[in-house]
Backbone of each chain as ProteinMPNN parsed JSONL, in Angstrom:
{"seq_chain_A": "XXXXXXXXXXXXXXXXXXXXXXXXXXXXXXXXXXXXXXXXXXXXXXXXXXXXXXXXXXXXXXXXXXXXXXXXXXXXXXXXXXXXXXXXXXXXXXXXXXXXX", "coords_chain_A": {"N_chain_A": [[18.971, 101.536, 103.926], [18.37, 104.096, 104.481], [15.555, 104.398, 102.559], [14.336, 102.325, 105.041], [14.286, 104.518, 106.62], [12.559, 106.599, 105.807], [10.265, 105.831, 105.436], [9.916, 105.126, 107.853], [9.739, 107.841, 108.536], [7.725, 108.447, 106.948], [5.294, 107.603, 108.389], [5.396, 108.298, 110.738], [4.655, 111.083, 110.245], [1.977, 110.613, 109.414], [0.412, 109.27, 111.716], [1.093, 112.005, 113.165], [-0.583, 113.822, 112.065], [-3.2, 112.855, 112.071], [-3.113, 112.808, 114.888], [-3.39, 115.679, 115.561], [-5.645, 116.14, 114.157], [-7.358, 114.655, 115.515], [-6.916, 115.899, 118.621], [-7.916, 118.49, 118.021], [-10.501, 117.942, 117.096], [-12.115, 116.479, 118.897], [-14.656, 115.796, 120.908], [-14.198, 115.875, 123.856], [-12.456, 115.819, 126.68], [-11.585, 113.65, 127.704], [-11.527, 111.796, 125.246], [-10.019, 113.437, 123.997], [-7.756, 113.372, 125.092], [-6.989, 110.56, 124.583], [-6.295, 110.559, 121.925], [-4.601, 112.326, 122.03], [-2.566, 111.048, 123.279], [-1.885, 108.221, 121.967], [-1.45, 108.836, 119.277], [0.386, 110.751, 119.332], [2.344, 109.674, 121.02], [2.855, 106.928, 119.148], [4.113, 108.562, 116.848], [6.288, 109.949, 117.432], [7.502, 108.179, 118.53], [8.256, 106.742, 116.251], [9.732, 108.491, 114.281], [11.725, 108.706, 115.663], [12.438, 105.929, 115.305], [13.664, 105.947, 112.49], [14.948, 107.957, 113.271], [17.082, 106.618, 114.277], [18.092, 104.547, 111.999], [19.245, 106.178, 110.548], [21.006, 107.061, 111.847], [22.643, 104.964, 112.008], [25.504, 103.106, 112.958], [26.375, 103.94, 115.748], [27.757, 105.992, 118.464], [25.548, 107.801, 118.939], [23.264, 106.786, 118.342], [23.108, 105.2, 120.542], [22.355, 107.042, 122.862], [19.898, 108.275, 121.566], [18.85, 105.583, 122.239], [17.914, 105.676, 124.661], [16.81, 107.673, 125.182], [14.37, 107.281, 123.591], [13.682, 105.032, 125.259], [12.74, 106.673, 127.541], [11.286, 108.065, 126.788], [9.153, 106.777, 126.163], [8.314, 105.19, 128.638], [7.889, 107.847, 129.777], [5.869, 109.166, 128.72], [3.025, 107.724, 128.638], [2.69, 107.922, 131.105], [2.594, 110.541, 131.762], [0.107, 111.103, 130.835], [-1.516, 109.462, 132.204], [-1.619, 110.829, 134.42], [-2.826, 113.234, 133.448], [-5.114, 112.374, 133.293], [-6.011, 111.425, 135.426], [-6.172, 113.796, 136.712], [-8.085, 115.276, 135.564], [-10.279, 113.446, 136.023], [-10.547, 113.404, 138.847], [-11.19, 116.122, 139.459], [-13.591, 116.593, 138.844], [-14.735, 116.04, 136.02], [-17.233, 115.538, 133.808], [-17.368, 112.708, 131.672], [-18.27, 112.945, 127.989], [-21.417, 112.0, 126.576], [-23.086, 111.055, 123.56], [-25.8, 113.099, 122.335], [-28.929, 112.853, 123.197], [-30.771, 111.581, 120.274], [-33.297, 113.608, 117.899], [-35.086, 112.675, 116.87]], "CA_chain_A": [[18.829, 102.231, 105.21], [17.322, 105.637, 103.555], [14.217, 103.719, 102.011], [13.495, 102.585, 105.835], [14.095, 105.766, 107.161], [12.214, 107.625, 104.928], [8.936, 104.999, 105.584], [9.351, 105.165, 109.408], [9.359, 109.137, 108.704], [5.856, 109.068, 106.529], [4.781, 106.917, 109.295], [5.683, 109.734, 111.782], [3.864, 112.403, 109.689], [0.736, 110.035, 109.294], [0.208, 109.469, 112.791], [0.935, 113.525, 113.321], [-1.435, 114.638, 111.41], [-4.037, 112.17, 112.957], [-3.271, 113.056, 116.291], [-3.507, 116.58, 115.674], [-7.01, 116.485, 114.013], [-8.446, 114.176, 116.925], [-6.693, 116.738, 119.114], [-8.845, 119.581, 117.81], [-12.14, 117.795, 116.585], [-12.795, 115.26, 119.725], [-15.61, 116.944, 121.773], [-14.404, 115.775, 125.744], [-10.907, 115.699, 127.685], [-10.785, 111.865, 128.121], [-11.301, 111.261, 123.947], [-8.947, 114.334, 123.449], [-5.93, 112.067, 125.653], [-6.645, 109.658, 124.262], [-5.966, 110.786, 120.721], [-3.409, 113.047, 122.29], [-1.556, 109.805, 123.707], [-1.509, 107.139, 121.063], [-0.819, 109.106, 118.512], [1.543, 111.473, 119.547], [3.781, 108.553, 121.022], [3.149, 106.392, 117.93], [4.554, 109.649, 115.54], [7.441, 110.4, 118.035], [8.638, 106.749, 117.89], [8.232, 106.357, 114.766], [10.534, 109.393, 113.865], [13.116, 108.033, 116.539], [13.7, 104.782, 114.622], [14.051, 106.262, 111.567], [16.444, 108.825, 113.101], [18.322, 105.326, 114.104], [18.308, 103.865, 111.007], [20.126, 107.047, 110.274], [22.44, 107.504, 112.192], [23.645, 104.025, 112.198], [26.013, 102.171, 114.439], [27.15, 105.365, 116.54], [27.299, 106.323, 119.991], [24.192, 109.123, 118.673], [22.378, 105.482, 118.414], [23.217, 104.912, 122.289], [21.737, 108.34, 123.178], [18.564, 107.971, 120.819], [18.18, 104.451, 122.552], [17.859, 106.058, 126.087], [15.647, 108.813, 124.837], [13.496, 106.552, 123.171], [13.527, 104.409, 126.061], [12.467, 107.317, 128.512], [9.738, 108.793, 126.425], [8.781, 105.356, 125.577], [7.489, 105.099, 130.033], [7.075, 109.164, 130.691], [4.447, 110.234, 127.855], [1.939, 107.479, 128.504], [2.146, 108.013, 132.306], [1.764, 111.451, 131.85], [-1.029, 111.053, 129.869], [-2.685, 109.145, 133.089], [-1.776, 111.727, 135.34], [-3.819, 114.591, 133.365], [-6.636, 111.768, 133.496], [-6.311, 111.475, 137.084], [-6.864, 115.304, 137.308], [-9.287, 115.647, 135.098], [-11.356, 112.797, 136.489], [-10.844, 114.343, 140.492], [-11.366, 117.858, 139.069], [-15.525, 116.068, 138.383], [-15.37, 116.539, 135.052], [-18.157, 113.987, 132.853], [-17.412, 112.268, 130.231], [-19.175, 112.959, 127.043], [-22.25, 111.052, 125.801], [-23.838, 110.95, 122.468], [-26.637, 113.86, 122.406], [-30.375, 111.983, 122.202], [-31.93, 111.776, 118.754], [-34.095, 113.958, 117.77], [-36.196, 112.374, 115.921]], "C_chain_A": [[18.009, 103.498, 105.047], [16.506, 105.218, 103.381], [13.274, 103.422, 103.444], [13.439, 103.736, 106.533], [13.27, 106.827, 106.807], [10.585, 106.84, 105.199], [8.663, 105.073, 106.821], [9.125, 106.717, 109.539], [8.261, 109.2, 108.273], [5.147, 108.439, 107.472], [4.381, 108.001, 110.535], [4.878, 110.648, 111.341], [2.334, 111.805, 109.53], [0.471, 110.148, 110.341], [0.129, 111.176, 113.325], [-0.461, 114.029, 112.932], [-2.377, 114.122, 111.807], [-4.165, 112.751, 114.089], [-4.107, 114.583, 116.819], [-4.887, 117.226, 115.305], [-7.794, 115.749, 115.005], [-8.074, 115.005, 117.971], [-7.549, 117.975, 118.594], [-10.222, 119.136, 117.512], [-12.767, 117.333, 117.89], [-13.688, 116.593, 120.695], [-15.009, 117.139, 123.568], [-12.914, 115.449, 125.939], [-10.602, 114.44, 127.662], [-10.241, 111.616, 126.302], [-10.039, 112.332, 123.2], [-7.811, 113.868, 123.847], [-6.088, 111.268, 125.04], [-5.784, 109.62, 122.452], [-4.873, 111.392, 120.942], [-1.997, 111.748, 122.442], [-0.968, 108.825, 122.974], [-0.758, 107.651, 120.171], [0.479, 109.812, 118.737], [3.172, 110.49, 120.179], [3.982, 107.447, 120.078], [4.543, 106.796, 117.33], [5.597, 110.158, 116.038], [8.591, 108.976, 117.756], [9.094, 106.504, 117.016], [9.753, 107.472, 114.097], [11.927, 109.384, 114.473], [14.125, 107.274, 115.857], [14.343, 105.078, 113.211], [15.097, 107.272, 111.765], [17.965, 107.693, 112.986], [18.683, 105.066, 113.297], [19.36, 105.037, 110.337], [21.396, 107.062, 110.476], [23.425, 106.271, 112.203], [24.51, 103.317, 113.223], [27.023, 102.916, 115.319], [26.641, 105.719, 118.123], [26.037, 107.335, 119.721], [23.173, 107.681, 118.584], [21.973, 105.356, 119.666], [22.101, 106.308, 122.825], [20.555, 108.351, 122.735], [18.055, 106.834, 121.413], [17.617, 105.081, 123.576], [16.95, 106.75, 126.031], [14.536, 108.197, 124.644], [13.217, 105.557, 124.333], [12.544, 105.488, 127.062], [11.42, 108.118, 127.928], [8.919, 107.916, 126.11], [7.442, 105.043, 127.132], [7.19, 106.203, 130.043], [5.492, 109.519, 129.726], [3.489, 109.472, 128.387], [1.569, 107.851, 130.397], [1.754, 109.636, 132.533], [0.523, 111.874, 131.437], [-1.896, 110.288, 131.028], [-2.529, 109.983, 134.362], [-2.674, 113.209, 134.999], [-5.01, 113.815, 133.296], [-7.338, 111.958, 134.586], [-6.7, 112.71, 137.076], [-7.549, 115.537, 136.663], [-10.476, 114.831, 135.84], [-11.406, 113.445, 138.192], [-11.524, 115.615, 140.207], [-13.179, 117.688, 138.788], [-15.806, 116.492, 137.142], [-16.137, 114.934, 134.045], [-17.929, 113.563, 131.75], [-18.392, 112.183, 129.072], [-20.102, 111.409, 126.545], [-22.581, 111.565, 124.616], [-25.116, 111.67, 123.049], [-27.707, 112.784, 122.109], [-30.621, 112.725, 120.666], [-32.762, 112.653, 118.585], [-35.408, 113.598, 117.714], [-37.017, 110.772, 116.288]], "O_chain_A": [[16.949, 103.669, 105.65], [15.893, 105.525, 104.403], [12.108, 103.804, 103.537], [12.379, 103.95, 107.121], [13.26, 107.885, 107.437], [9.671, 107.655, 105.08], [7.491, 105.103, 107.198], [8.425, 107.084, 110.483], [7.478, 109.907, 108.906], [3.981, 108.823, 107.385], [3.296, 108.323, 111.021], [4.223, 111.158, 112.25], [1.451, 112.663, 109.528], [0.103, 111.309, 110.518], [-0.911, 111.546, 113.868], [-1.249, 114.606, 113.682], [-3.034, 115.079, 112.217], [-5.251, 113.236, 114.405], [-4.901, 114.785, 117.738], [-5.329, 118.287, 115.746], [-8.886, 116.209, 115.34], [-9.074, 115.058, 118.687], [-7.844, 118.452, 119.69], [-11.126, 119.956, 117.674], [-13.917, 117.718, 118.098], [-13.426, 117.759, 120.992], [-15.237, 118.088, 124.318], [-12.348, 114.713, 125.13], [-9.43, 114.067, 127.605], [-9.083, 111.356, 125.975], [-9.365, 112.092, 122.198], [-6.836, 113.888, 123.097], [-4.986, 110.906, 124.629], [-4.948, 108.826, 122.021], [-3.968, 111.15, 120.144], [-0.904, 111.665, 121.881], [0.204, 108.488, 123.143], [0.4, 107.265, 120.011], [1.542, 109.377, 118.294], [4.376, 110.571, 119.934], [5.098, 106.929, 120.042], [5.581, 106.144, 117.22], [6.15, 110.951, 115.276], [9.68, 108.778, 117.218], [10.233, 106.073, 116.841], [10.678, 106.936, 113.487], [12.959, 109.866, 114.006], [15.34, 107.349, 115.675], [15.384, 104.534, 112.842], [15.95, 107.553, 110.922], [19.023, 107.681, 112.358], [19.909, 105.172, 113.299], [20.266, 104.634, 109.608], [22.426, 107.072, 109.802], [24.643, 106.368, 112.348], [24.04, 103.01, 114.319], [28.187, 102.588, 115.549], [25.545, 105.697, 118.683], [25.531, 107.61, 120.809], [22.033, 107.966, 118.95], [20.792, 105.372, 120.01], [20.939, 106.034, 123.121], [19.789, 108.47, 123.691], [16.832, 106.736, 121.313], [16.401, 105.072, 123.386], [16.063, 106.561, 126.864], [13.607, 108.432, 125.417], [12.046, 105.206, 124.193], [11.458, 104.983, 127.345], [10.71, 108.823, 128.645], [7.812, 108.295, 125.728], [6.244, 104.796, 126.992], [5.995, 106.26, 130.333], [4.412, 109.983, 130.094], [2.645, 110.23, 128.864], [0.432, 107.996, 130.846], [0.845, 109.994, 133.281], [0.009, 112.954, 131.725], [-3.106, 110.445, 130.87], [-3.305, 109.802, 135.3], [-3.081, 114.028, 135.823], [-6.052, 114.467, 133.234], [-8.473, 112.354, 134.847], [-7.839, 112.82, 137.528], [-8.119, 116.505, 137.167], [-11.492, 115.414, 136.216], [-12.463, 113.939, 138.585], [-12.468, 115.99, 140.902], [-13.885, 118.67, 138.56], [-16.804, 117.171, 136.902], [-15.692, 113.817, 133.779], [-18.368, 114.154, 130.764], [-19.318, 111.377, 129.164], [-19.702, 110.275, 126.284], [-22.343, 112.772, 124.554], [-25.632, 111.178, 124.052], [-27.629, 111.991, 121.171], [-30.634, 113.867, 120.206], [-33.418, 112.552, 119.622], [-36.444, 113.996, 118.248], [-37.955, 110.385, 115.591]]}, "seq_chain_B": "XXXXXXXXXXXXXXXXXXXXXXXXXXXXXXXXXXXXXXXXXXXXXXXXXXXXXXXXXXXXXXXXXXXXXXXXXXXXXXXXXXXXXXXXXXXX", "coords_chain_B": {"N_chain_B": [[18.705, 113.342, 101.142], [19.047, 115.476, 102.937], [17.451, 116.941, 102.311], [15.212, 115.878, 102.921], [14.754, 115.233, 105.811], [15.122, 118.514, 106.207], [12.623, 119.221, 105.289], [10.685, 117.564, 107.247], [11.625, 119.106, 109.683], [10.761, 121.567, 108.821], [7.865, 120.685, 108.908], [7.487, 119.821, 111.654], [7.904, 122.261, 113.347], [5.423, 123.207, 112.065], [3.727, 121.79, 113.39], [4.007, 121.408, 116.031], [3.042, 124.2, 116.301], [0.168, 123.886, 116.061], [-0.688, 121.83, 117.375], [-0.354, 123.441, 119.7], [-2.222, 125.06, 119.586], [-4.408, 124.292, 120.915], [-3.778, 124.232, 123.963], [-4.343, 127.252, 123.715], [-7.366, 127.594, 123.401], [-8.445, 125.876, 124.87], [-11.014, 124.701, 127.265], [-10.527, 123.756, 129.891], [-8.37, 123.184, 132.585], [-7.259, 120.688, 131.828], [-7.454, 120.572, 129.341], [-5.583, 121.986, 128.282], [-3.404, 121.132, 129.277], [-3.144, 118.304, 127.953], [-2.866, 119.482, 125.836], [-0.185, 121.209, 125.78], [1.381, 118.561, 126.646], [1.444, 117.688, 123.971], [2.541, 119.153, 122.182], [5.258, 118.988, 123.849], [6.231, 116.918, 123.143], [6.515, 117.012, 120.305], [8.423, 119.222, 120.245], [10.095, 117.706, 121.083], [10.936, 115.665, 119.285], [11.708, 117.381, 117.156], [14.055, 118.279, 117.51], [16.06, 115.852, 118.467], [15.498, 115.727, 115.156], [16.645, 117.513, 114.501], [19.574, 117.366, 115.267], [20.485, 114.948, 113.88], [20.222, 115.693, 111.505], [22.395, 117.683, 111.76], [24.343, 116.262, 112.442], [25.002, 116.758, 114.918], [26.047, 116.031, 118.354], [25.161, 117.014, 120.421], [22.858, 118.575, 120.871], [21.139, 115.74, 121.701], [21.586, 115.277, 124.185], [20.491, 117.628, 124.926], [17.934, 117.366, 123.915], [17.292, 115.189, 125.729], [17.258, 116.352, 128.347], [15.335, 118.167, 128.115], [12.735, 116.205, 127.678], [13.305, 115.309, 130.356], [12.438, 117.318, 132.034], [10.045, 118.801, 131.177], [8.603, 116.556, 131.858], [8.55, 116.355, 135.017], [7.294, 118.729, 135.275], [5.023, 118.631, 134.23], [4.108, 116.565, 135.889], [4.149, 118.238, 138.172], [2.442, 120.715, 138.094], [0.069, 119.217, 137.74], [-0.114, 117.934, 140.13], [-0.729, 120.055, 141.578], [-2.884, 120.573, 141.078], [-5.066, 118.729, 141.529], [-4.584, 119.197, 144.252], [-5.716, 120.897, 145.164], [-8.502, 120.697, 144.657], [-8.963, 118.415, 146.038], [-8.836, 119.544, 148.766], [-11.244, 121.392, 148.643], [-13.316, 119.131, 148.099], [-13.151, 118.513, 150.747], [-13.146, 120.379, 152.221], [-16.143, 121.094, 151.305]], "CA_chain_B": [[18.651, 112.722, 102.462], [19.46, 116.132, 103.858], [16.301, 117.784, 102.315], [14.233, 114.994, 103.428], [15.494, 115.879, 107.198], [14.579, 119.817, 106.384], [11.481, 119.009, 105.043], [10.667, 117.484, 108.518], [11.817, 119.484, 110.27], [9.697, 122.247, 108.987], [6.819, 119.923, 109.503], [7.355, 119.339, 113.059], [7.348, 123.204, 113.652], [4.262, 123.834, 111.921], [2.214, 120.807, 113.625], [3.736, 122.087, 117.257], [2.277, 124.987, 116.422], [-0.92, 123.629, 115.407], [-1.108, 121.421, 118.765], [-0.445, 124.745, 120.632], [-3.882, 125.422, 119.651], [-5.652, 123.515, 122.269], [-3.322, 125.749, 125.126], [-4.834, 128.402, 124.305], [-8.287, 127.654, 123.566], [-9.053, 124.762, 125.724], [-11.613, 125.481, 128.359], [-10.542, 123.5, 130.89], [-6.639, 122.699, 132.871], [-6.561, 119.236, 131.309], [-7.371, 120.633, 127.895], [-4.531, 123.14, 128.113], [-1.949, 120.106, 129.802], [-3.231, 117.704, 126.629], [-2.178, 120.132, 124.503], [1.333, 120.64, 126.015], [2.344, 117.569, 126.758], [1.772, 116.877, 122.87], [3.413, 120.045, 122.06], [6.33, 119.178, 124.263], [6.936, 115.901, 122.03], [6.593, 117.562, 118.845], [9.382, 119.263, 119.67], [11.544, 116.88, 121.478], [11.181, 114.951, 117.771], [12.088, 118.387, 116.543], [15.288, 118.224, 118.245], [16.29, 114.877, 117.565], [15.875, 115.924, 113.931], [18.014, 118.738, 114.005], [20.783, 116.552, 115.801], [20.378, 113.767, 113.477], [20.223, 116.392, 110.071], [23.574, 118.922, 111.685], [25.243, 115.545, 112.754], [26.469, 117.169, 116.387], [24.867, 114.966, 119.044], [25.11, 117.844, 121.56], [21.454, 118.436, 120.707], [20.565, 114.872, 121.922], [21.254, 115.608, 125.527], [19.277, 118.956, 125.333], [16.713, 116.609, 124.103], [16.884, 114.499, 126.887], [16.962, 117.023, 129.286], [13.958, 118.849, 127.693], [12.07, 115.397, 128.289], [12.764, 115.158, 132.09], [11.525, 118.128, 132.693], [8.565, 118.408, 130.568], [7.446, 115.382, 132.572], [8.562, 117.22, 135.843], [6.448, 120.171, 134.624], [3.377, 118.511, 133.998], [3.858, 116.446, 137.198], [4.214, 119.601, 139.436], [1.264, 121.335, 137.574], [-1.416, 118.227, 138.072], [-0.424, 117.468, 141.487], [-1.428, 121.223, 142.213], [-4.672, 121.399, 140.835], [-5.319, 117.636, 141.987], [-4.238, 118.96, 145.815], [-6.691, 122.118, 145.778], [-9.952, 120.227, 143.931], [-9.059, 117.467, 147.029], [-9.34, 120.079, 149.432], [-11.965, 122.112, 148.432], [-13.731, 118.488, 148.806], [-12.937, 118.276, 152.278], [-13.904, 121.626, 153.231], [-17.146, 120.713, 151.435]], "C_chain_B": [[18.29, 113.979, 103.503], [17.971, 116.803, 103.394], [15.268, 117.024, 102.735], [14.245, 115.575, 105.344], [14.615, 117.525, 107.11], [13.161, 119.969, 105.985], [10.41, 118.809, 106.399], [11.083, 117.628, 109.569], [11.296, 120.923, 110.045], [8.363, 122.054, 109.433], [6.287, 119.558, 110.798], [7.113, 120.729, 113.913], [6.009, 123.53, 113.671], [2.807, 122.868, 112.645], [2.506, 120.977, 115.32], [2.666, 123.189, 117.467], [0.638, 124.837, 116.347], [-1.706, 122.885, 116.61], [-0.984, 122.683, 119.99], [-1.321, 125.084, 121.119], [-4.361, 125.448, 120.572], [-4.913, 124.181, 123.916], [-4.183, 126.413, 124.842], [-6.348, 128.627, 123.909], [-8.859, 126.604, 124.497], [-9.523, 125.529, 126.898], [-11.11, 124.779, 129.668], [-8.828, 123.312, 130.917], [-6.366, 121.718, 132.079], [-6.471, 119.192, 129.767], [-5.711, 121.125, 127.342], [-3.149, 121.988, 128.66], [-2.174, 119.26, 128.833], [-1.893, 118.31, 125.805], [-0.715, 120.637, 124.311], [1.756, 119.959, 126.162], [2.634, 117.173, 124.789], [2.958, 117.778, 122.265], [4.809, 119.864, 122.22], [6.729, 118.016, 123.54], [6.94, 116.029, 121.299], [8.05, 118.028, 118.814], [10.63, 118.615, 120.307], [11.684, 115.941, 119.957], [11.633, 116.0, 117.087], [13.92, 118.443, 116.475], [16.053, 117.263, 118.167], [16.775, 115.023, 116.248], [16.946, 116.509, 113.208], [19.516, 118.171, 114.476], [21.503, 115.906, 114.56], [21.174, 114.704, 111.691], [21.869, 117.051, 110.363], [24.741, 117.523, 112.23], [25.775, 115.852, 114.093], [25.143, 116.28, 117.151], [24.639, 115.79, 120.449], [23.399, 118.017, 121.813], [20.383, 117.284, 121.503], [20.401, 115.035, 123.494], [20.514, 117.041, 125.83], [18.017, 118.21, 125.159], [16.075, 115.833, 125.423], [16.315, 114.978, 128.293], [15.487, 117.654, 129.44], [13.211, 117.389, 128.069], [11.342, 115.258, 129.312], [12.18, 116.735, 132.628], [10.542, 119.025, 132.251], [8.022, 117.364, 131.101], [7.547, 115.537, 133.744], [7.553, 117.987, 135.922], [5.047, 119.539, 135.292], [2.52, 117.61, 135.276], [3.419, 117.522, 138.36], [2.714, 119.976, 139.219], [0.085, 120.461, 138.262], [-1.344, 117.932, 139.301], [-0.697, 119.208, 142.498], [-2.479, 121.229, 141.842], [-5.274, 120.388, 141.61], [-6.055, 118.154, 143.672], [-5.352, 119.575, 146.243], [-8.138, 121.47, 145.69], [-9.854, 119.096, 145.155], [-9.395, 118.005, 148.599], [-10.006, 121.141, 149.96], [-13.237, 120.612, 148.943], [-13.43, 118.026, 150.028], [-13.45, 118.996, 153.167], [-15.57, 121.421, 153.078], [-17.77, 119.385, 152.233]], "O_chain_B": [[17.596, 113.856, 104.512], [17.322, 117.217, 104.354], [14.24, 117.667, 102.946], [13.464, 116.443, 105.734], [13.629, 117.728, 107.818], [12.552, 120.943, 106.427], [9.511, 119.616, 106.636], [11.097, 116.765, 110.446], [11.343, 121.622, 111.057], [7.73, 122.854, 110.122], [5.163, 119.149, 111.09], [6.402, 120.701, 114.917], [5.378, 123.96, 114.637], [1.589, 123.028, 112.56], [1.542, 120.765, 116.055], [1.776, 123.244, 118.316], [-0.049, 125.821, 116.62], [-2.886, 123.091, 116.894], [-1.59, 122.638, 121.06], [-1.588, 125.374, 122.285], [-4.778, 126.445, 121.162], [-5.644, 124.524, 124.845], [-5.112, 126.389, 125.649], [-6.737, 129.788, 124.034], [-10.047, 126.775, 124.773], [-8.989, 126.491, 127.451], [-11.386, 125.442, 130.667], [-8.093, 123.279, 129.93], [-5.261, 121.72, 131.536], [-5.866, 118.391, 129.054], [-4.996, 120.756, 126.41], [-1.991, 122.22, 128.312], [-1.044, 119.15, 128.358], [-0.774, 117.979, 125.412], [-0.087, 120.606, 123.252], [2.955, 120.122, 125.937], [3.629, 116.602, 124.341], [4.055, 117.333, 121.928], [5.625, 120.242, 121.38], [7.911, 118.14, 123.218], [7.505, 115.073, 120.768], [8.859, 117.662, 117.962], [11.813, 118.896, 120.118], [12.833, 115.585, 119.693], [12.152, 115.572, 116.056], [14.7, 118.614, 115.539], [17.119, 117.647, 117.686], [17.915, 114.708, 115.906], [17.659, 116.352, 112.217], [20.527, 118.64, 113.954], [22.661, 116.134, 114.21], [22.183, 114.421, 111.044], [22.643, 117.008, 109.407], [25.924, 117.819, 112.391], [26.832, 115.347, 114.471], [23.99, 115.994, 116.83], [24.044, 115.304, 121.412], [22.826, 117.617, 122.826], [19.241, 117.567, 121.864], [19.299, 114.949, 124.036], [20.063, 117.372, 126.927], [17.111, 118.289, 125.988], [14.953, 115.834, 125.93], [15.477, 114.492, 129.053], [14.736, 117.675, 130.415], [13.032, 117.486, 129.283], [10.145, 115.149, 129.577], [11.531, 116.947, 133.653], [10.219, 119.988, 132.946], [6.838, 117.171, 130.825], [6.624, 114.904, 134.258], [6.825, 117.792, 136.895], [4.358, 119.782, 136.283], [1.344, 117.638, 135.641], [2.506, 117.474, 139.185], [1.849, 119.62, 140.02], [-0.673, 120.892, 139.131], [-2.409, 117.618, 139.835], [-0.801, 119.366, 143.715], [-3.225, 122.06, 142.361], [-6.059, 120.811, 142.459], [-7.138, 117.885, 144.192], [-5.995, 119.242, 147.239], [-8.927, 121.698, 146.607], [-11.01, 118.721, 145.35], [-9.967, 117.335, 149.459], [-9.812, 121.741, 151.017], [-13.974, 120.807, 149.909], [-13.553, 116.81, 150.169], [-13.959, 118.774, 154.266], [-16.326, 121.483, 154.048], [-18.983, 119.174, 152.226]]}, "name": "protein", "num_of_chains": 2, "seq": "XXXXXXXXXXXXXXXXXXXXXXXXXXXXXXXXXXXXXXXXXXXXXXXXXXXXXXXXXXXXXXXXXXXXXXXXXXXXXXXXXXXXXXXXXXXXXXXXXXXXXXXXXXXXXXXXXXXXXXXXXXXXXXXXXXXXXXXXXXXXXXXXXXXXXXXXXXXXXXXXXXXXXXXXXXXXXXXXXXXXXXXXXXXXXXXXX"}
C-alpha cells in the first residue's frame, strides 16, 4: 500500500512541476490553461489516490471520494470559464513569429 | 511514511507559491485567474495532505469547503468581467 502511495505521489510531483513550468514559460492565455488545466488536475488526482491508498478502508476514504469527485467536474469547467472570458474579453491567440530568414 | 507526507507537504507550499507567480505578474485578468485557480488546487492537495499525515479528518471538510468556493470565486469574478466587455460591446 506505501510502495503505491509513494508512486501515485512522484506522479503528483512530476506532473507539478510540469504544470508549473508551462505555467510560466507558455507565451499566450489559451496555451497557459491549457497547461494550467491538465496538469494541475492530473497532479491533484494523482496525490488524492495516493492519499486513499493511505488512508485505507475509512470513512476519511468516503470524504476523499467526494472531494475527488467534485474537483474531478469543477477545475476543468473552471478552466472553460476563464477561456470563455478571455476569448469575449478579444484577446488573439498566439502565432508562431515569421522567419527571418 | 510520515516523512514522506512532510516532505510533500513542503513541496506543495513551495510550488503554490511558485504558481502565485503568474497573479502577480500576468498582464492580463485571465492570466491572473490561471494562476489562481492552480494555486487554489495546490493547496486544496495541501490540505488533504495535512489531514491524511495528522490523521484528524476535520481538515477534509475545510478542504471541501475551500473547493466550493474557490469555484464560486472564480465564477463570480469571470461573469463580471465577461458582463462589462459584453456591454461595452453594445454601447459600441
Amino acid at each position: 500500500m506505501t510502495i503505491i502511495a509513494c508512486v501515485f505521489f512522484a506522479l503528483g510531483v512530476l506532473f507539478n512541476v510540469m504544470g508549473n513550468i508551462g505555467v510560466l514559460l507558455f507565451p499566450d492565455i489559451y496555451t497557459r490553461l491549457q497547461a494550467s488545466s491538465t496538469c494541475s488536475t492530473t497532479s491533484v488526482l494523482s496525490i488524492f489516490i495516493g492519499c486513499m491508498f493511505l488512508a485505507g478502508w475509512s470513512p476519511m476514504t468516503g470524504r476523499l471520494l467526494v472531494i475527488t469527485l467534485f474537483f474531478f467536474v469543477t477545475n476543468p469547467i473552471s478552466t472553460h470559464i476563464i477561456a470563455g472570458c478571455a476569448w469575449q474579453s478579444g484577446m488573439v491567440p498566439w502565432r508562431r513569429p515569421p522567419q527571418s530568414h | 511514511m510520515v516523512v514522506i507526507l512532510q516532505y510533500l507537504t513542503y513541496f506543495l507550499i513551495l510550488s503554490s507559491v511558485v504558481s502565485a507567480i503568474r497573479v502577480f505578474i500576468g498582464p492580463s485578468v485571465a492570466d491572473r485567474l490561471t494562476g489562481l485557480n492552480m494555486a487554489g488546487a495546490q493547496i486544496l492537495a495541501l490540505l488533504v495532505v495535512i489531514s491524511i499525515a495528522n490523521n484528524r479528518s476535520i481538515y477534509l471538510d475545510v478542504a471541501l469547503v475551500y473547493d466550493i468556493f474557490g469555484f464560486v470565486g472564480i465564477l463570480a469574478i469571470t461573469r463580471y468581467f465577461t458582463r462589462r466587455s459584453n456591454t461595452h460591446e453594445e454601447d459600441a
